[in-house]
C-alpha positions as CSV (number, residue, x, y, z in Angstrom):
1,X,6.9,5.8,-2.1
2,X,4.6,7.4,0.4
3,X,1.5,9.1,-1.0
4,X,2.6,12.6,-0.2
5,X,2.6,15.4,-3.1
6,X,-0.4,17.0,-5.3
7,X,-2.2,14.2,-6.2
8,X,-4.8,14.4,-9.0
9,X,-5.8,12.3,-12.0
10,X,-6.7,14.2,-15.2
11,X,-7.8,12.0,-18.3
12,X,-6.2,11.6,-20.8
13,X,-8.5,14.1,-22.7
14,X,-6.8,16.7,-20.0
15,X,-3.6,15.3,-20.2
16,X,-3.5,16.0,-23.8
17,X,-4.9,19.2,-23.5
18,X,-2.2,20.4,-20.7
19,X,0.5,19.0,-22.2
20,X,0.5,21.1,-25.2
21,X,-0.7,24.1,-23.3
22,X,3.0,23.2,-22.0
23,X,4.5,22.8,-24.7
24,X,3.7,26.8,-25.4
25,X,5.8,28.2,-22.3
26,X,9.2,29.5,-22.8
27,X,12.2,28.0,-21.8
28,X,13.1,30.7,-19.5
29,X,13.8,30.4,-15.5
30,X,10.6,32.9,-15.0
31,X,8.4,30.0,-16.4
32,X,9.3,27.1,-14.6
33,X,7.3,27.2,-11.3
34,X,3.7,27.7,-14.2
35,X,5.2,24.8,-15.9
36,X,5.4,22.6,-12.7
37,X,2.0,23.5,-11.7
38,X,0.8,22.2,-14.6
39,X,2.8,18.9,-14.5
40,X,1.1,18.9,-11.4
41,X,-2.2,18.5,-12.6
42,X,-1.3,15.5,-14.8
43,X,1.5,13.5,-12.7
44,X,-0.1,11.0,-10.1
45,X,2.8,12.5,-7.6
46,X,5.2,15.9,-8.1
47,X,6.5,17.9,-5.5
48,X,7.3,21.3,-5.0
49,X,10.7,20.7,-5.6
50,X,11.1,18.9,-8.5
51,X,11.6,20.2,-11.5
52,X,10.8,19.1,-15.4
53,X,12.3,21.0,-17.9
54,X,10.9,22.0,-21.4
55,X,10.3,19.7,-24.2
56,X,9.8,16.6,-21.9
57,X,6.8,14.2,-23.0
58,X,4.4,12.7,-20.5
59,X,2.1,10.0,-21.7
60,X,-0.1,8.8,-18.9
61,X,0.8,10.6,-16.0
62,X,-2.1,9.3,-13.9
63,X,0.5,6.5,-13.5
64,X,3.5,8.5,-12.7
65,X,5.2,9.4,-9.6
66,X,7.8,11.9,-8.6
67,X,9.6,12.1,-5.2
68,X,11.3,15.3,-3.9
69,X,14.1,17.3,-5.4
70,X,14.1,15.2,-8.7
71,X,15.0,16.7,-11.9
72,X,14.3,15.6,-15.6
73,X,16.0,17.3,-18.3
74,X,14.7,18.2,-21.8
75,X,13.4,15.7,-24.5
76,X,13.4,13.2,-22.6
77,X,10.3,10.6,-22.6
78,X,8.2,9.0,-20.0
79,X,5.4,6.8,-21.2
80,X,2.8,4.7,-18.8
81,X,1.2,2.6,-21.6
82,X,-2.3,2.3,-19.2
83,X,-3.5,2.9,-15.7
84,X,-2.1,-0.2,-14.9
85,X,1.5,0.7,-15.2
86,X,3.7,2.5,-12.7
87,X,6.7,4.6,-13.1
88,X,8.0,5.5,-9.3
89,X,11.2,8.1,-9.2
90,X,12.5,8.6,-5.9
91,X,14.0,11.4,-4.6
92,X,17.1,13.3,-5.5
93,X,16.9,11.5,-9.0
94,X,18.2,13.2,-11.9
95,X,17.3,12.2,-15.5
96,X,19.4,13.6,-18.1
97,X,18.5,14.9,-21.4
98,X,17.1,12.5,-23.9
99,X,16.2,9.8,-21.9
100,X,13.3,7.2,-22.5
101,X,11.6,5.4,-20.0
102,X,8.4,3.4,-21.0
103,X,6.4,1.1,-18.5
104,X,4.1,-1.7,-21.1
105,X,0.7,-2.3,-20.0
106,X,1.0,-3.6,-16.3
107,X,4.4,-3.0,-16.0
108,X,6.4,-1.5,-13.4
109,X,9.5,1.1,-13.4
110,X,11.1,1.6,-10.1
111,X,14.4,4.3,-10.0
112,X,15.7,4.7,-6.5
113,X,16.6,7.7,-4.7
114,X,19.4,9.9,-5.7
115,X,20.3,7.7,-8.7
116,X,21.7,9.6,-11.8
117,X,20.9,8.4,-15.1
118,X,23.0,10.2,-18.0
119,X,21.7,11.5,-21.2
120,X,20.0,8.9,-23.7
121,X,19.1,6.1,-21.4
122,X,16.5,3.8,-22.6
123,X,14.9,1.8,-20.1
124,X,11.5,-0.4,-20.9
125,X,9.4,-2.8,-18.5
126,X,7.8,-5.7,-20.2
127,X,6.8,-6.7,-16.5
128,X,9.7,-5.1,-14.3
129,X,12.6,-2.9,-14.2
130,X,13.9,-1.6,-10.9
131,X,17.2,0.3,-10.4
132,X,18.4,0.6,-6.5
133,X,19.4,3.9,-4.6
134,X,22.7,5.9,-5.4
135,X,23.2,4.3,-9.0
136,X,24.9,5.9,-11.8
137,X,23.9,4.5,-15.2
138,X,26.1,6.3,-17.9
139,X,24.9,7.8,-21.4
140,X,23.2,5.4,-24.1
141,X,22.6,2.5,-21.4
142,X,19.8,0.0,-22.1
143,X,18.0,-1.6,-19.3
144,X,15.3,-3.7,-21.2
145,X,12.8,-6.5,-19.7
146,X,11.2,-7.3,-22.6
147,X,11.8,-9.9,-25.6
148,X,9.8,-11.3,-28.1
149,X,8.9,-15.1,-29.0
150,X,10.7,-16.5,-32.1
151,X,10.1,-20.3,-32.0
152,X,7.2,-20.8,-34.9
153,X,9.3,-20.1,-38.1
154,X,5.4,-19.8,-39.8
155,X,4.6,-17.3,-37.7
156,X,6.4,-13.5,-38.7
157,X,8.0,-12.7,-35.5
158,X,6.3,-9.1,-35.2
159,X,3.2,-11.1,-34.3
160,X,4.5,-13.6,-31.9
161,X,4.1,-12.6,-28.2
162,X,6.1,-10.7,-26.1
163,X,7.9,-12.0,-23.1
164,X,9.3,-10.5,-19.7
165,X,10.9,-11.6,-17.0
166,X,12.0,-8.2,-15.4
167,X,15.7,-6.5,-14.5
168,X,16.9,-5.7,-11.0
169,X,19.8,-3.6,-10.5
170,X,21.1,-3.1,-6.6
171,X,22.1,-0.5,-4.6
172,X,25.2,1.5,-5.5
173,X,25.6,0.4,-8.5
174,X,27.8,2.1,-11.5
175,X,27.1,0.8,-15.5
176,X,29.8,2.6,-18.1
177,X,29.1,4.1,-21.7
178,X,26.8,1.6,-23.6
179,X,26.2,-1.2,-21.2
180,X,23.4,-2.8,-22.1
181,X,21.2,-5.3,-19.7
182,X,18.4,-7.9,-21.2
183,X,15.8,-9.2,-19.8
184,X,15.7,-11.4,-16.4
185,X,18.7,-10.4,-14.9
186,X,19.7,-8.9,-11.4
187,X,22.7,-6.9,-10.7
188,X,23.6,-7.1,-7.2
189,X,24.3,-4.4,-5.0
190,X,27.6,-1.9,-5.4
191,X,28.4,-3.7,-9.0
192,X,30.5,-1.6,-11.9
193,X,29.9,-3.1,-15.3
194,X,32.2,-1.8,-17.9
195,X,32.0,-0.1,-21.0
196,X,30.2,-1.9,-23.6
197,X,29.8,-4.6,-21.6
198,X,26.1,-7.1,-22.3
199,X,24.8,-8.4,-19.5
200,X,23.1,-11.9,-20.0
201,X,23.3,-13.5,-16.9
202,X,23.4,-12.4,-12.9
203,X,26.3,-10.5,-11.8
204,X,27.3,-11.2,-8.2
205,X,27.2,-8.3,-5.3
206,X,30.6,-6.1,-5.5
207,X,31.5,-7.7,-8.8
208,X,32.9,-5.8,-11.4
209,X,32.0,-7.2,-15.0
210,X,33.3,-6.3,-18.5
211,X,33.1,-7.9,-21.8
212,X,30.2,-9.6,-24.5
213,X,28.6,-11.4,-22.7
214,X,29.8,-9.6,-19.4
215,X,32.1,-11.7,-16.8
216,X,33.1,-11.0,-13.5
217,X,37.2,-10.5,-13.7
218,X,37.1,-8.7,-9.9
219,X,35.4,-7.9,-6.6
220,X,35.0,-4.5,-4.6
221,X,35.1,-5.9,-1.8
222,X,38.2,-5.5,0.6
223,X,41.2,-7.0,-0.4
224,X,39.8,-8.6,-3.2
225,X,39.9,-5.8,-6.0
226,X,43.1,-7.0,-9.0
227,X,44.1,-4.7,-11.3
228,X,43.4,-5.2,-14.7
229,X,42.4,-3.2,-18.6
230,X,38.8,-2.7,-18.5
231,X,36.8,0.1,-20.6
232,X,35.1,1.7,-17.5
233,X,34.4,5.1,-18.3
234,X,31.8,8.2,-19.0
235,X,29.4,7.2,-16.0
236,X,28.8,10.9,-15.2
């Protein structure tokens, strides 16, 4: 994403400080260009023409970045643990209402342009996450690239380390009503992954997937989509 809006990087001492000054304008249409301008002084990158609506909570904004025309709706969360994480949303993106995205401590988030993710996402980077151009991901989708170490029974597992191999999701890409996706995999381009479906493993380019753990039971590609019962739904 080319360096190209308002850039400036408060501290978190003025981070704090603006967001609640924030938190005290009105939800009204009258309100949201002072409300940009001060998500201005806090993002890394916001243009003009994007747009974040009330109640939303920034933490570490220095490390944020917001293309052109992208909305995000209210309540939702976007947390860059420290300066060395990066959360890049392209242009055109919209995130719904109620949506968590958290980047860990050198993480990186990467949403692509015009890709719509629905109300009560929750997507976290242990080390990667990145979701391709022209995706839909449906309401309470989780995208998460992070797990934790188990293996030393004399060890509670709260304190054992954290491990992350990072998600990649393609292109054109549609995941239904409470897909979820663990660590290490990679959707290829123009999949659909139905409804409830877990992804443990790589799915294919133009597959469509379904089921715990997901399978591939068809392609998108010409001539080769079958017909068949799968819970694909409530992706917009």
């Amino acid at each position: 994403m080319k360096n190209q809006y308002h850039t400036l990087k408060a501290s978190p001492a003025w981070e704090s400080l603006i967001t609640r000054l924030i938190a005290l304008i009105p939800p009204v249409p009258k309100a949201w260009s002072l409300r940009r301008r001060l998500y201005q002084l806090i993002l890394a990158q916001m243009s003009k023409t994007s747009f974040i609506q009330e109640g939303v909570e920034i933490t570490g904004g220095r490390s944020i970045f917001l293309g052109n025309n992208t909305a995000i709706l209210r309540h939702s969360c976007l947390i860059a643990e420290s300066t060395s994480s990066k959360i890049y949303i392209g242009d055109a993106v919209t995130i719904n209402k109620d949506v968590e995205i958290e980047a860990k401590d050198g993480a990186i988030v990467e949403i692509g342009d015009r890709t719509f993710i629905n109300k009560s996402v929750w997507i976290m980077a242990g080390a990667s996450v990145k979701i391709g151009k022209d995706c839909l991901i449906a309401p309470y989708v989780g995208i998460v690239a992070t797990n934790r170490s188990y293996a030393d029974p004399d060890i509670p597992i709260n304190r054992q380390a954290p491990t992350s191999k990072g998600i990649t999701i393609g292109d054109d890409c549609w995941l239904g009503h409470r897909v979820s996706v663990l660590d290490g995999v990679t959707i290829g381009q123009g999949c659909v992954i139905g409804a409830g479906a877990v992804v443990t493993k790589d799915i294919p380019p133009y597959s469509i997937a379904v089921g715990v753990p997901a399978k591939v039971v068809g392609s998108r590609k010409l001539g080769e989509v079958r017909d068949f019962k799968a819970p694909i739904r409530q992706a917009g």
